[in-house]
PyMOL Python script that loads the backbone (N, CA, C, O; Angstrom):
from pymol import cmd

cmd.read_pdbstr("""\
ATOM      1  N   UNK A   1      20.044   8.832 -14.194  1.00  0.00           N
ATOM      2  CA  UNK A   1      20.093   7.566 -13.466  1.00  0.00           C
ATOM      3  C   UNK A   1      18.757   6.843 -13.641  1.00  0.00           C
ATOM      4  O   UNK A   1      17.682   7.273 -13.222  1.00  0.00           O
ATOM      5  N   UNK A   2      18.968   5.532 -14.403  1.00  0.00           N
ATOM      6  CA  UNK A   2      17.375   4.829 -14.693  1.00  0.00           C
ATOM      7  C   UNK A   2      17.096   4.166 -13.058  1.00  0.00           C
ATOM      8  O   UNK A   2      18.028   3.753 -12.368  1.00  0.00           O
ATOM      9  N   UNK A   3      15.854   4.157 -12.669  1.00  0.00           N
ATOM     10  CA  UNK A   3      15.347   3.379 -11.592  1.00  0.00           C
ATOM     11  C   UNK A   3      14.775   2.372 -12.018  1.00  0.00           C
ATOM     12  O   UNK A   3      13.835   2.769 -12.707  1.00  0.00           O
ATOM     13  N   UNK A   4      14.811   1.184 -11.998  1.00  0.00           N
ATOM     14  CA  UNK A   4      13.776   0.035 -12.164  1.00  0.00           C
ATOM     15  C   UNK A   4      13.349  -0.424 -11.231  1.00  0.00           C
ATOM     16  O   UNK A   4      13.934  -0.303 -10.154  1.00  0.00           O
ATOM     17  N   UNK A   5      12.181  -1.100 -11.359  1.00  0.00           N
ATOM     18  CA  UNK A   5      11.220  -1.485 -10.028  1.00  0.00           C
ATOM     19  C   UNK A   5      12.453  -2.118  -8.368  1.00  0.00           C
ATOM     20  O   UNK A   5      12.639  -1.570  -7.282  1.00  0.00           O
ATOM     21  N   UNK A   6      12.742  -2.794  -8.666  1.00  0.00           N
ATOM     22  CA  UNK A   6      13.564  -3.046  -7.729  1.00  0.00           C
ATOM     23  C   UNK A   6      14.382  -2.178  -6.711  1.00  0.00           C
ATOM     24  O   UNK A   6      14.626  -2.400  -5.525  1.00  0.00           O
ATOM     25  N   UNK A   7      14.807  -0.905  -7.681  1.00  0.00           N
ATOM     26  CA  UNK A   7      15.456   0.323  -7.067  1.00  0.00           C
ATOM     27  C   UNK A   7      14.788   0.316  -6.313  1.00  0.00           C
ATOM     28  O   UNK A   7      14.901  -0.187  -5.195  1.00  0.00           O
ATOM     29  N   UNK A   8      13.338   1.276  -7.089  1.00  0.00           N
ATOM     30  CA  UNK A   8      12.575   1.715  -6.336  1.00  0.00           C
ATOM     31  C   UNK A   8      11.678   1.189  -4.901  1.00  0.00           C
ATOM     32  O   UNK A   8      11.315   1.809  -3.902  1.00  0.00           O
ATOM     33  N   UNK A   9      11.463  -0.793  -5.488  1.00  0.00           N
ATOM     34  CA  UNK A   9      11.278  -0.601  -3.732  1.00  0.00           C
ATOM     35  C   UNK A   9      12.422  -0.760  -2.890  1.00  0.00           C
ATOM     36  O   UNK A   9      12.243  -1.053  -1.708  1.00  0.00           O
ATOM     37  N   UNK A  10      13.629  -0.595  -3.367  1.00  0.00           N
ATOM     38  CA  UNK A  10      14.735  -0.907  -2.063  1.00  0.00           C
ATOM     39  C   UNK A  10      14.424   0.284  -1.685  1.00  0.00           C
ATOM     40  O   UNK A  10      14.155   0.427  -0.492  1.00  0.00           O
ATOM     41  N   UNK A  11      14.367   1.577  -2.671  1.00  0.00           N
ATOM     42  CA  UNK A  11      14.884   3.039  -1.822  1.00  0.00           C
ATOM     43  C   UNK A  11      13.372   3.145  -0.446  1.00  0.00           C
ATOM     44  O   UNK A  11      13.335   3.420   0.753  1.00  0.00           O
ATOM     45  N   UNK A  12      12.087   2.659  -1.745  1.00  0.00           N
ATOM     46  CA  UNK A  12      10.918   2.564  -0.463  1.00  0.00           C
ATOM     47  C   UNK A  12      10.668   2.018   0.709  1.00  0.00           C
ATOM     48  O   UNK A  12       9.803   2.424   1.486  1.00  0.00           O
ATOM     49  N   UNK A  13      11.765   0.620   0.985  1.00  0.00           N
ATOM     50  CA  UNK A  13      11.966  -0.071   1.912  1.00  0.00           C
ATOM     51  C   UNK A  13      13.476   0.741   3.130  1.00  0.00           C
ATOM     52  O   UNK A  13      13.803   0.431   4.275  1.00  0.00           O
ATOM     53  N   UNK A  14      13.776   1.319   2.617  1.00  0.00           N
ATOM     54  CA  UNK A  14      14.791   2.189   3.481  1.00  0.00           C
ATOM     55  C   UNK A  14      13.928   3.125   4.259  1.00  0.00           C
ATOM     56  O   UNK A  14      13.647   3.023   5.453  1.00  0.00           O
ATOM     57  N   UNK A  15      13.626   3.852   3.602  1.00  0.00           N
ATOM     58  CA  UNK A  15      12.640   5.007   4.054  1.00  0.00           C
ATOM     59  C   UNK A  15      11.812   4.692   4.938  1.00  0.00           C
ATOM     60  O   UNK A  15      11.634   5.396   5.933  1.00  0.00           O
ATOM     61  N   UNK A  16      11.218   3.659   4.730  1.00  0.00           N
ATOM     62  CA  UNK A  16       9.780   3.164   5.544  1.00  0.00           C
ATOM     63  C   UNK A  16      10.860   2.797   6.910  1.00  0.00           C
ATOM     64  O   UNK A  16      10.606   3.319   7.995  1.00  0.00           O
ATOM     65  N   UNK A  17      11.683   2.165   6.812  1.00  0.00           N
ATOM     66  CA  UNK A  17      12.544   1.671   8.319  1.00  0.00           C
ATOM     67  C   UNK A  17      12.808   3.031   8.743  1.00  0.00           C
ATOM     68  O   UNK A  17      12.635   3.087   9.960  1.00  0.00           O
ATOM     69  N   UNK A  18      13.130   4.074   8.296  1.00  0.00           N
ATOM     70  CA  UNK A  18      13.737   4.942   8.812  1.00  0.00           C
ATOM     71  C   UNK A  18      12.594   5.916   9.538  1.00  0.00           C
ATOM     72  O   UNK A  18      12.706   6.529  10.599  1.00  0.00           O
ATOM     73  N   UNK A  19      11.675   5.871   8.797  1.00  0.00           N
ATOM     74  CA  UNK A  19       9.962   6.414   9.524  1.00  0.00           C
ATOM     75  C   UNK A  19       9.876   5.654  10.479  1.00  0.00           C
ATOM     76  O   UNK A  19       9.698   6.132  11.600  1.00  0.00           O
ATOM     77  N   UNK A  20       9.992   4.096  10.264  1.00  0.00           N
ATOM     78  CA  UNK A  20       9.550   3.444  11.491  1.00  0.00           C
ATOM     79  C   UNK A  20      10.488   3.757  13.200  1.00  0.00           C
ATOM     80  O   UNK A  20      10.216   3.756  14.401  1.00  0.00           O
ATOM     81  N   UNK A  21      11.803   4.015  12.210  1.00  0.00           N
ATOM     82  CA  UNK A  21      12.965   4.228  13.704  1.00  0.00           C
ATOM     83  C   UNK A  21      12.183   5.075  13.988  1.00  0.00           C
ATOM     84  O   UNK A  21      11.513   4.957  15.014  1.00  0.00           O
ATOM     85  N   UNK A  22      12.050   6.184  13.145  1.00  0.00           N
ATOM     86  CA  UNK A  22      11.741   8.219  14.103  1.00  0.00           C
ATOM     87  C   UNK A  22      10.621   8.018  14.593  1.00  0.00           C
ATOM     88  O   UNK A  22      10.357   8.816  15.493  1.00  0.00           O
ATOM     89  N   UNK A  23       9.320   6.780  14.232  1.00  0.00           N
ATOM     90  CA  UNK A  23       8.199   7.358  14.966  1.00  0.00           C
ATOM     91  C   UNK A  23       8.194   6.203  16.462  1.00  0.00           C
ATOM     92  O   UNK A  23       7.714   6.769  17.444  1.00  0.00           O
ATOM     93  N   UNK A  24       8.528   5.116  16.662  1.00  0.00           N
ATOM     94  CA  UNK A  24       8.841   4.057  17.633  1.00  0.00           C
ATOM     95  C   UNK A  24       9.834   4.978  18.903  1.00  0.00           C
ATOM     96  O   UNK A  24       9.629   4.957  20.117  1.00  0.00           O
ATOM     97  N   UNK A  25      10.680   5.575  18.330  1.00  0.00           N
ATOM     98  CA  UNK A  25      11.681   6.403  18.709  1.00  0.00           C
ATOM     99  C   UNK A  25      10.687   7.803  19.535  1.00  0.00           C
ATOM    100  O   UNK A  25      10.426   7.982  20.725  1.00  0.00           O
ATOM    101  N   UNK A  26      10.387   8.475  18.507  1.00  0.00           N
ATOM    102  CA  UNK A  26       9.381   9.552  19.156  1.00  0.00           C
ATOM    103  C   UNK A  26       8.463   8.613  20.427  1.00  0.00           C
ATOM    104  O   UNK A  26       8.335   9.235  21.481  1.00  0.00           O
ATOM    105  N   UNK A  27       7.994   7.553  20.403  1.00  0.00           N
ATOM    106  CA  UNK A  27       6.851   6.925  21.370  1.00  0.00           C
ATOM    107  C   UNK A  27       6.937   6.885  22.200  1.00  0.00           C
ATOM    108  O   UNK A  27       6.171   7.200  23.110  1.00  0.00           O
ATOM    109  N   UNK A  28       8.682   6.153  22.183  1.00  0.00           N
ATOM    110  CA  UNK A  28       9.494   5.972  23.340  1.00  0.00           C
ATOM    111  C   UNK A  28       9.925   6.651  24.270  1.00  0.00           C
ATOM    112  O   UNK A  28       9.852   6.377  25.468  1.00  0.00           O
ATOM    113  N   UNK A  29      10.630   8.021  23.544  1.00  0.00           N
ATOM    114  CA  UNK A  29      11.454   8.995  24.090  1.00  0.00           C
ATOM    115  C   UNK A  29      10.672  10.088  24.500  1.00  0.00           C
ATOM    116  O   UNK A  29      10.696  10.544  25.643  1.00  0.00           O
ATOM    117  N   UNK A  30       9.659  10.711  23.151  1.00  0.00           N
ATOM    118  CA  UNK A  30       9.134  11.752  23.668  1.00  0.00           C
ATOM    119  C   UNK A  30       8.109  12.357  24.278  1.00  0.00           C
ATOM    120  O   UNK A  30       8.122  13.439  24.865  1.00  0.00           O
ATOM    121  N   UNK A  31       7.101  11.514  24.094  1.00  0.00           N
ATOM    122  CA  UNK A  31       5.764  11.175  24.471  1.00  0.00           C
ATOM    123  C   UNK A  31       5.792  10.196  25.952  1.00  0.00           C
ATOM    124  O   UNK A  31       6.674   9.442  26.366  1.00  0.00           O
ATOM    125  N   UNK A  32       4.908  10.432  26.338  1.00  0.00           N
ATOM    126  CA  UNK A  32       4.663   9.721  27.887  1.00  0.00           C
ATOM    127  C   UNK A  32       3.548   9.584  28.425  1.00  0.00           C
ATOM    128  O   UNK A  32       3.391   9.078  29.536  1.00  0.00           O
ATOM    129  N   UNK A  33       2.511  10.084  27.592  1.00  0.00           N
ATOM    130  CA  UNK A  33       1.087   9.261  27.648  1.00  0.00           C
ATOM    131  C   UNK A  33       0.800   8.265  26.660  1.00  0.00           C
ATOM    132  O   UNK A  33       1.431   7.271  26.300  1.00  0.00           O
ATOM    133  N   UNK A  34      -0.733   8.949  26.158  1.00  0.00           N
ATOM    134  CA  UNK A  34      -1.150   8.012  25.491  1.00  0.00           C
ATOM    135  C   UNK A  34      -0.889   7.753  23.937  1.00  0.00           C
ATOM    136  O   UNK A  34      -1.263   6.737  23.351  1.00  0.00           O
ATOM    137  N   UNK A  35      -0.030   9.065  23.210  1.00  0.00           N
ATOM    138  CA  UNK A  35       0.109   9.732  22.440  1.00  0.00           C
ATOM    139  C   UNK A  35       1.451   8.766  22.013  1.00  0.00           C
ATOM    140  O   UNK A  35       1.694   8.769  20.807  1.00  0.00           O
ATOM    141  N   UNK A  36       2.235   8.043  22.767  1.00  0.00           N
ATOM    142  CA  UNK A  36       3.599   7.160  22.539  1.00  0.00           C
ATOM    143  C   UNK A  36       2.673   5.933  22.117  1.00  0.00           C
ATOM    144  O   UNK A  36       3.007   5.356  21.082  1.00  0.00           O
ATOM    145  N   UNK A  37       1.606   5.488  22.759  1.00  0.00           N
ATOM    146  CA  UNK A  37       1.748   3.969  22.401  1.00  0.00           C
ATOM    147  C   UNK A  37       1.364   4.233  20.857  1.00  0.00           C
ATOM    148  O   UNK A  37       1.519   3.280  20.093  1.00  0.00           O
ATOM    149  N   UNK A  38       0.755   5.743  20.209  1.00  0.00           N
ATOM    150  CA  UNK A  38       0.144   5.523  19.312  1.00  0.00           C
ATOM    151  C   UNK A  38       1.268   5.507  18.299  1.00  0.00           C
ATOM    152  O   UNK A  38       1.215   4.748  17.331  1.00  0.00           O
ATOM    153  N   UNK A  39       2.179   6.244  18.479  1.00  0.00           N
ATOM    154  CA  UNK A  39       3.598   6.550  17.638  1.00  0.00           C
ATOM    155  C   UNK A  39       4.133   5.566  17.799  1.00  0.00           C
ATOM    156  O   UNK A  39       4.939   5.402  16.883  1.00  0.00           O
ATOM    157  N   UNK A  40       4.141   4.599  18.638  1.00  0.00           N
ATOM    158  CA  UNK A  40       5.239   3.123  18.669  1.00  0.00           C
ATOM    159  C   UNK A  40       4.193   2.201  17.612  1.00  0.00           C
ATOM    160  O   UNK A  40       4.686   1.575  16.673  1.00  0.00           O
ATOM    161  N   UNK A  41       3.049   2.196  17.817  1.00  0.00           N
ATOM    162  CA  UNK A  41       1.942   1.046  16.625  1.00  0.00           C
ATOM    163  C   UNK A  41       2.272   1.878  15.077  1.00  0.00           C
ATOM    164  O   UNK A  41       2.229   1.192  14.055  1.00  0.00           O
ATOM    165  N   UNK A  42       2.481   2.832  15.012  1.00  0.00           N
ATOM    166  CA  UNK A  42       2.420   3.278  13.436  1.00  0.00           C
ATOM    167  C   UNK A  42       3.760   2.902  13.628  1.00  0.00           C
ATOM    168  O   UNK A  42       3.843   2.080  12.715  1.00  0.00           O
ATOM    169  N   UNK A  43       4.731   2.907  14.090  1.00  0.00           N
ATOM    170  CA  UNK A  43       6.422   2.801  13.732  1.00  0.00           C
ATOM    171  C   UNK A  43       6.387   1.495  13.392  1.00  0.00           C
ATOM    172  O   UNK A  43       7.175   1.072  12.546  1.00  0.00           O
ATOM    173  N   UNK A  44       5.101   0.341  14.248  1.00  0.00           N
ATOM    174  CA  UNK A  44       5.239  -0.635  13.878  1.00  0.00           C
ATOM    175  C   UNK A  44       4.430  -0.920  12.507  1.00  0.00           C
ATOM    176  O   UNK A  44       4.878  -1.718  11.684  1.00  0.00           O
ATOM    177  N   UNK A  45       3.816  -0.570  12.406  1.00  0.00           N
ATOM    178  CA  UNK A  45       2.792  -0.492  10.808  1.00  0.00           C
ATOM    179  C   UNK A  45       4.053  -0.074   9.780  1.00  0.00           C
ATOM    180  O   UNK A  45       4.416  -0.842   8.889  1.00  0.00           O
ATOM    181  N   UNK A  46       4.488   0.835   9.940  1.00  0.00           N
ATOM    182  CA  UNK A  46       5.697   1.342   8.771  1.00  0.00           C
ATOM    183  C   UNK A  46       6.936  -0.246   8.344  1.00  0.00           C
ATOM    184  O   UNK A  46       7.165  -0.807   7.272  1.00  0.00           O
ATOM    185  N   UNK A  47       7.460  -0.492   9.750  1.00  0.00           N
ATOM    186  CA  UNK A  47       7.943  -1.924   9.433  1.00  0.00           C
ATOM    187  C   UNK A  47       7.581  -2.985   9.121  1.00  0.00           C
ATOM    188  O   UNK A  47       8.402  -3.888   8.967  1.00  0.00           O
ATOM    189  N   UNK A  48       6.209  -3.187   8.933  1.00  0.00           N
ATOM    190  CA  UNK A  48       5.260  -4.528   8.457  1.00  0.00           C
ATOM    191  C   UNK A  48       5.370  -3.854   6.806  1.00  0.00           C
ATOM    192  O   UNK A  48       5.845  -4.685   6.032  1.00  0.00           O
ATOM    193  N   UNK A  49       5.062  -2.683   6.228  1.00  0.00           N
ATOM    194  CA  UNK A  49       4.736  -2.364   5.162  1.00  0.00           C
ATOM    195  C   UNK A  49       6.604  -2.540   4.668  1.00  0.00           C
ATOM    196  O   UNK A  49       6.933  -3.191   3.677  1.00  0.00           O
ATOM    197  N   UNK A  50       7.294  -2.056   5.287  1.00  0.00           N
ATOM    198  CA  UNK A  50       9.106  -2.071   4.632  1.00  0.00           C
ATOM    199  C   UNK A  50       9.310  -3.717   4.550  1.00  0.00           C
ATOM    200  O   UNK A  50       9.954  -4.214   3.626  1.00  0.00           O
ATOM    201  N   UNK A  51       8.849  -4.325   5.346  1.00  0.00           N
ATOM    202  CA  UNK A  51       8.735  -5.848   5.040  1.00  0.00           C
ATOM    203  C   UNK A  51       8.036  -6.106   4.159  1.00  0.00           C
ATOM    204  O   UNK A  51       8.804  -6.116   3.197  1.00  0.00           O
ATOM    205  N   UNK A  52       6.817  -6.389   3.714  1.00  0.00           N
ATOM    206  CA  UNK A  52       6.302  -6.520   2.726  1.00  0.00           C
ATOM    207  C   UNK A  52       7.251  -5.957   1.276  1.00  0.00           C
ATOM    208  O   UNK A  52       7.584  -6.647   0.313  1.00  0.00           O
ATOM    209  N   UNK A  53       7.539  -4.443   1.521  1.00  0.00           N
ATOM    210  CA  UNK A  53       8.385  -3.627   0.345  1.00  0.00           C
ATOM    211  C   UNK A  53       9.494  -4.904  -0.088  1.00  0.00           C
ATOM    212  O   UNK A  53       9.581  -5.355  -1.230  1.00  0.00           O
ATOM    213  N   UNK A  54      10.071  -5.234   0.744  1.00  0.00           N
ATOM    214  CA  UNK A  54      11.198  -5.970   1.119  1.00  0.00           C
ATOM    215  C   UNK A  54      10.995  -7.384   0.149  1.00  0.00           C
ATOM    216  O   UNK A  54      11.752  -7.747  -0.752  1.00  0.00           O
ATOM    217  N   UNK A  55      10.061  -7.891   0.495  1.00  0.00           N
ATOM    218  CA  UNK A  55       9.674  -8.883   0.379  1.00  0.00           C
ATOM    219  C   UNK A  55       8.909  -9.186  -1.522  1.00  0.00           C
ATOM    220  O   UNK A  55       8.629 -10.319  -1.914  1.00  0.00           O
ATOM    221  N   UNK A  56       8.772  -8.285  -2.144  1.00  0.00           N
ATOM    222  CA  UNK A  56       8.080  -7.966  -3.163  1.00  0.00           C
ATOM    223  C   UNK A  56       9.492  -7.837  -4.067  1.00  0.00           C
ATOM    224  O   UNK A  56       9.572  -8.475  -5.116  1.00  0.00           O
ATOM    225  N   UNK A  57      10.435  -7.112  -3.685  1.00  0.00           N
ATOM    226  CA  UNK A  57      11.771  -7.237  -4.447  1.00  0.00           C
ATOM    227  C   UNK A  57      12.073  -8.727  -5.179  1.00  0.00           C
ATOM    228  O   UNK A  57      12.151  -9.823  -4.624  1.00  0.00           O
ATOM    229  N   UNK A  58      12.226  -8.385  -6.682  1.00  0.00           N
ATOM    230  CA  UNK A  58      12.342  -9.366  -7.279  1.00  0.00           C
ATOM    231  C   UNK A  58      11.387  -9.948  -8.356  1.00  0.00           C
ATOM    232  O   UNK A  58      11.657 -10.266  -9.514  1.00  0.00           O
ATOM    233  N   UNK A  59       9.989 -10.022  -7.572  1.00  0.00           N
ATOM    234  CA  UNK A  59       8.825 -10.962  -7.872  1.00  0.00           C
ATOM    235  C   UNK A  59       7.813  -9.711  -8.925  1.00  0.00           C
ATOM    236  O   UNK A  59       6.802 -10.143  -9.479  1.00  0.00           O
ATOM    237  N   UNK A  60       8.083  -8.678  -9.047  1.00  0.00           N
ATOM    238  CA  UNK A  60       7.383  -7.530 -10.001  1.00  0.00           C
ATOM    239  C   UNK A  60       8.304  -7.194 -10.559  1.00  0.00           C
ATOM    240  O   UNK A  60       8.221  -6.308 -11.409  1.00  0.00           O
TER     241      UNK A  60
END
""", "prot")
cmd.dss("prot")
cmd.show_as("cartoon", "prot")
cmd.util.cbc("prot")
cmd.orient("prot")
């Protein structure tokens, strides 16, 4: 199966949302100090970067 750039960032732009669900998710649910807000800011860092991924489709 050939990958060309595009594959590859769709499959990288999946992934990154799906890090972002489990760690926003972990912040939320499992954590209850200070240790959640830090897992909800990287869940949000992961979705700024799957946007960007997102966003690059096409243009390379």
């Amino acid at each position: 199966m050939a990958m060309n750039k595009n594959t590859v960032l769709s499959w990288a732009t999946f992934i990154m949302v799906l890090m972002g669900i489990l760690l926003c998710s972990l912040g939320a649910f499992r954590y209850d100090d200070i240790a959640g807000w830090g897992f909800g800011a990287v869940g949000v860092g992961f979705f700024a970067v799957a946007w960007v991924f997102n966003a690059l489709k096409g243009r390379v």
